[in-house]
MINU-947787 format. One line per 8 residues: their letters; for each residue y, z, x of N, C-alpha, C, O. Coordinates in steps of 0.2 Angstrom, whole numbers. Layout:
a	Y/Z/X/Y/Z/X/Y/Z/X/Y/Z/X; ...
! end
This chain:
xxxxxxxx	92/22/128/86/20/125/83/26/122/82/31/125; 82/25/116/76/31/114/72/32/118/71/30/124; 67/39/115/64/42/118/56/41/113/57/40/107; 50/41/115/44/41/110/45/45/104/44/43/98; 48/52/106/50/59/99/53/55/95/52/53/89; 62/52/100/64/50/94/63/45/88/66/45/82; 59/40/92/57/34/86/50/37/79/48/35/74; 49/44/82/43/42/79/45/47/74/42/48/70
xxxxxxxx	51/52/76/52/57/72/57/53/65/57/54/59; 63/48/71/62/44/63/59/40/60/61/37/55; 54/39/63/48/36/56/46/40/51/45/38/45; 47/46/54/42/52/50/48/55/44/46/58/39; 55/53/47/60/57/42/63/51/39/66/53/34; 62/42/38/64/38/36/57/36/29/58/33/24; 52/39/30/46/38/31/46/44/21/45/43/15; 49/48/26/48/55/18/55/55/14/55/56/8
xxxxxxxx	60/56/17/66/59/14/73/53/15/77/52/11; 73/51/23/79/48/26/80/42/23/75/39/22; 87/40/19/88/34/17/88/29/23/92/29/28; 84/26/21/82/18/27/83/11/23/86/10/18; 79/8/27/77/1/22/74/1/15/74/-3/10; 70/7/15/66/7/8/65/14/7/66/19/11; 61/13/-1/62/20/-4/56/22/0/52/20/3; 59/30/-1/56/35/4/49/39/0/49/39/-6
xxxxxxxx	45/41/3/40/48/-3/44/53/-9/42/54/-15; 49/54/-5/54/58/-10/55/54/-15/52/55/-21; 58/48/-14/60/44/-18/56/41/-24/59/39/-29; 50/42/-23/45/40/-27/41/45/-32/38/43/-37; 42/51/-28/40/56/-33/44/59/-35/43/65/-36; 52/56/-35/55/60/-38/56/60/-46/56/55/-49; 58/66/-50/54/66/-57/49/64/-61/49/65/-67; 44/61/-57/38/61/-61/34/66/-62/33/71/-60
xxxxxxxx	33/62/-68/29/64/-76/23/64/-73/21/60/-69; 19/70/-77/13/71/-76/8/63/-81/3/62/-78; 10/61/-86/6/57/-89/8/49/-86/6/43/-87; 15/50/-80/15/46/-75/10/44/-69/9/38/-67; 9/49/-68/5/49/-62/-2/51/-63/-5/53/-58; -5/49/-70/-13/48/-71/-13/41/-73/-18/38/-73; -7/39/-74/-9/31/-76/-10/27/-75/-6/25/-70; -17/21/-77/-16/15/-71/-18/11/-78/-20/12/-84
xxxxxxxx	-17/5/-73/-16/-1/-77/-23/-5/-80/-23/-10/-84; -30/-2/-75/-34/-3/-75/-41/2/-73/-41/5/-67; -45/2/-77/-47/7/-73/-52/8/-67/-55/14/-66; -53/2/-63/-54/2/-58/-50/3/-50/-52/3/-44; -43/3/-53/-35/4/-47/-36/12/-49/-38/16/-53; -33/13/-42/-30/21/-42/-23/21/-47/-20/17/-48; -23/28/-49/-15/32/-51/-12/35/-45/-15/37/-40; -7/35/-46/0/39/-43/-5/45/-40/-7/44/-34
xxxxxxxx	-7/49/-44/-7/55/-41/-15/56/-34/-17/60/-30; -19/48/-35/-25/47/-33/-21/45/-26/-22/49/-22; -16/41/-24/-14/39/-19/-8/46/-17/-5/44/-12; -7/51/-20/-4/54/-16/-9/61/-12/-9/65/-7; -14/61/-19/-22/64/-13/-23/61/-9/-28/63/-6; -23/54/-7/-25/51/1/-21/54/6/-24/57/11; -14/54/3/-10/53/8/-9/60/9/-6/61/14; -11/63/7/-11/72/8/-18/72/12/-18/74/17
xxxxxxxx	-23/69/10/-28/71/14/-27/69/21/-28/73/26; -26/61/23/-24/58/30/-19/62/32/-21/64/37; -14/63/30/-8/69/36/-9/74/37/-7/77/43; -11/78/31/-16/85/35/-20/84/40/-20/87/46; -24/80/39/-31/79/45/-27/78/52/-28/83/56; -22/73/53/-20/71/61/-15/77/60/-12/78/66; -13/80/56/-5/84/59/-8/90/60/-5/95/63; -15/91/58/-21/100/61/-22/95/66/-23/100/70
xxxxxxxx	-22/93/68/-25/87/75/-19/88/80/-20/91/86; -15/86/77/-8/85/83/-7/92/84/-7/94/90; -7/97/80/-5/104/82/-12/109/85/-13/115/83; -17/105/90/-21/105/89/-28/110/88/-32/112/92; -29/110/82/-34/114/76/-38/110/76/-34/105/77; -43/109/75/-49/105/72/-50/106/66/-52/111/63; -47/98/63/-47/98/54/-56/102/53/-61/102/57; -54/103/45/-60/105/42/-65/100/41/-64/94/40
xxxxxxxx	-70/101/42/-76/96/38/-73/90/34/-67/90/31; -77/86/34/-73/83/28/-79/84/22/-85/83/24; -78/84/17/-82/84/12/-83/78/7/-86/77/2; -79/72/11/-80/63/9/-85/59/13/-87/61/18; -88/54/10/-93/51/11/-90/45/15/-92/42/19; -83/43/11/-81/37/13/-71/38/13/-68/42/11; -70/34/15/-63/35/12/-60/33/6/-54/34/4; -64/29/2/-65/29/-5/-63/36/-8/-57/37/-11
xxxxxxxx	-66/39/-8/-65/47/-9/-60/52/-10/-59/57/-14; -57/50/-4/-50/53/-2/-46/53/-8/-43/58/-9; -44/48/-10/-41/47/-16/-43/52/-23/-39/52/-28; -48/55/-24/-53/60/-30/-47/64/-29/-44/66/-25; -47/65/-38/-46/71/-42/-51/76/-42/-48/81/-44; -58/75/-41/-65/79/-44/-64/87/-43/-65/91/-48; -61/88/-36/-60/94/-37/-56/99/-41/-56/105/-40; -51/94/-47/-48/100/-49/-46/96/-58/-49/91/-60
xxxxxxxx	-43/100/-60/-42/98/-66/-34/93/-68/-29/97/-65; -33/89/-70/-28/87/-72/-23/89/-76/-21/86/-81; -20/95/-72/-14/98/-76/-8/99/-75/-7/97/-69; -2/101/-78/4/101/-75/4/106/-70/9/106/-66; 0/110/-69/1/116/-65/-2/112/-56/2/110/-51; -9/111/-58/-9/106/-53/-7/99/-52/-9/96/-47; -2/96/-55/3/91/-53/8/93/-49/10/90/-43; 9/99/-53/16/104/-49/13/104/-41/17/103/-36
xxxxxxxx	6/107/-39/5/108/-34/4/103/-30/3/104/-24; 4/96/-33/2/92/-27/7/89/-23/6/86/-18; 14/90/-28/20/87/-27/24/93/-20/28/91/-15; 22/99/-21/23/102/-16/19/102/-11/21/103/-6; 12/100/-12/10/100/-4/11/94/-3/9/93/3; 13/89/-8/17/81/-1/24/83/4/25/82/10; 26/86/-2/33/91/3/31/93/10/32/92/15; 26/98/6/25/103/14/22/99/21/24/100/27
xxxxxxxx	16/94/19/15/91/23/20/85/26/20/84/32; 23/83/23/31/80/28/33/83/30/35/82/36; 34/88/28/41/93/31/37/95/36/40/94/42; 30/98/37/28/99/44/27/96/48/27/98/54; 27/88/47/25/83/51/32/81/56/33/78/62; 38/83/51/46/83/53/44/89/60/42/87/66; 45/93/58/44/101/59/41/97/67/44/96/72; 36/97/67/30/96/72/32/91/78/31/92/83
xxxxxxxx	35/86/76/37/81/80/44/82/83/47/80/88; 47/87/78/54/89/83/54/94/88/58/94/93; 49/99/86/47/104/93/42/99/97/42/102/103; 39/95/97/35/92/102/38/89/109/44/90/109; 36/87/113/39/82/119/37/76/121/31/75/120; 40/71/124/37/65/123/31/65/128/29/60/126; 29/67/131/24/71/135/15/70/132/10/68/134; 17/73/126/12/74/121/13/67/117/7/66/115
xxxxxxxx	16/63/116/16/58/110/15/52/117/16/46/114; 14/52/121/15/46/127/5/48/129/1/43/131; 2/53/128/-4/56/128/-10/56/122/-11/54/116; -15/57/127/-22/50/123/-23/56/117/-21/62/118; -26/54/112/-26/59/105/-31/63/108/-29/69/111; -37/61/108/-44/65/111/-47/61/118/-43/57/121; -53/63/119/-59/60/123/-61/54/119/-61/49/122; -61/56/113/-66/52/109/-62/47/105/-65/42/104
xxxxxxxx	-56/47/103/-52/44/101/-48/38/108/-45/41/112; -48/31/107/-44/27/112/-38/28/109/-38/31/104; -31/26/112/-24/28/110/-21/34/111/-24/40/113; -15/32/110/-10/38/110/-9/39/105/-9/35/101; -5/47/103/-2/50/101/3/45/95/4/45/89; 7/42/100/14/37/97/12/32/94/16/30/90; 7/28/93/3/25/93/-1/24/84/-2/20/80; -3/32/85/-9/32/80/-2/36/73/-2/34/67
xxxxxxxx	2/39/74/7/42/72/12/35/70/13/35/64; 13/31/72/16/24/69/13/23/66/15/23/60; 8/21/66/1/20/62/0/23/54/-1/20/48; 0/29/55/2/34/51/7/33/46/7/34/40; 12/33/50/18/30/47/20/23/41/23/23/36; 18/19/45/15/12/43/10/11/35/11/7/30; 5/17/37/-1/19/31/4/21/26/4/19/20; 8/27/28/12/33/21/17/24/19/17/24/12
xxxxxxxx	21/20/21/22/15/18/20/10/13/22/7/8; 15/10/15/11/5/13/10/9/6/13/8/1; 6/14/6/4/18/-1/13/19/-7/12/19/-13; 19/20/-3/23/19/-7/25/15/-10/27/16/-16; 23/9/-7/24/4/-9/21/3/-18/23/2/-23; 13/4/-15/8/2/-20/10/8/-27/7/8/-32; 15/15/-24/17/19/-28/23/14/-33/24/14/-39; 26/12/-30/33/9/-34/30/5/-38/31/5/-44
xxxxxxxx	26/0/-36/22/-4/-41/19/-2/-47/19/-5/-52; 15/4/-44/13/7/-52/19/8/-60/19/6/-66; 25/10/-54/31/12/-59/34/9/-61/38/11/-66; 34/1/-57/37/-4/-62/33/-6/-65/36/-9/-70; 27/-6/-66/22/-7/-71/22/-4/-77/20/-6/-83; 25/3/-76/27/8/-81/33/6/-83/34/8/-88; 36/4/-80/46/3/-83/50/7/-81/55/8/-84; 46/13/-75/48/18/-74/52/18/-66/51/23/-62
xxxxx	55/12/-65/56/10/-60/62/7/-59/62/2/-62; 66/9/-55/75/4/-53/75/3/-49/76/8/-45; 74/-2/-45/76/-3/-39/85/-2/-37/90/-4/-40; 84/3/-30/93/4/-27/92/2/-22/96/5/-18; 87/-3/-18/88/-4/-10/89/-10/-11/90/-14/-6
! end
């Protein structure tokens, strides 16, 4: 029988990099164009690059959490927000940068959950938070799919998309 580490650590490696049932975060940013990932179809939908700042802002917060740091302030009002470019400008330089810290943040969440024990993931997040560890981290998981998902769609919108699963 598995262990809590190991289901969730391959959530977390099926989730970013490991070929599974569907495409993975790598998969989805892989070679993308800067003038890909501002485009939308409307301009009340997010772009590519709006949903890979959620997805960067949500996995930083709980993985300073899981490794236990107290995330920063948040500087959003709503989770609307999370999604904003505001603070930076739309360039190749910062495209570049964003696409590595999606990297970096899976790679840590890898990273993190393989040095961890089931011990810790079987264990309530906080005081203030109900649940466990395993729990909210599936969840997580669950969340970085669903945004892929709504990623591939952008790109078959663009024509910028082959399905191989």
């Amino acid at each position: 029988m598995s262990t809590s580490k190991e289901i969730i650590l391959d959530l977390f490696e099926t989730t970013y990099n490991s070929p599974g049932w569907n495409p993975t975060i790598s998969d989805v940013i892989e070679g993308l164009a800067l003038e890909q990932a501002i485009w939308k179809p409307r301009d009340h939908l997010h772009n590519i690059w709006d949903l890979l700042n959620h997805l960067i802002y949500w996995n930083d917060r709980w993985l300073r959490r899981f490794n236990g740091a107290v995330p920063p302030e948040t500087q959003y009002d709503d989770n609307t927000a999370t999604f904003s470019q505001a603070d930076f400008e739309r360039t190749e330089e910062n495209w570049v940068k964003t696409i590595e810290r999606v990297h970096e943040v899976c790679k840590s969440w890898i990273k993190a959950i393989t040095y961890t024990n089931d011990e810790k993931l079987v264990s309530p997040v906080s005081e203030q938070l109900e649940g466990k560890w395993w729990n909210f981290l599936t969840n997580l998981n669950l969340h970085n799919s669903y945004h892929v998902g709504q990623i591939i769609t952008l790109r078959k919108e663009q024509g910028k998309w082959v399905d191989t699963y």
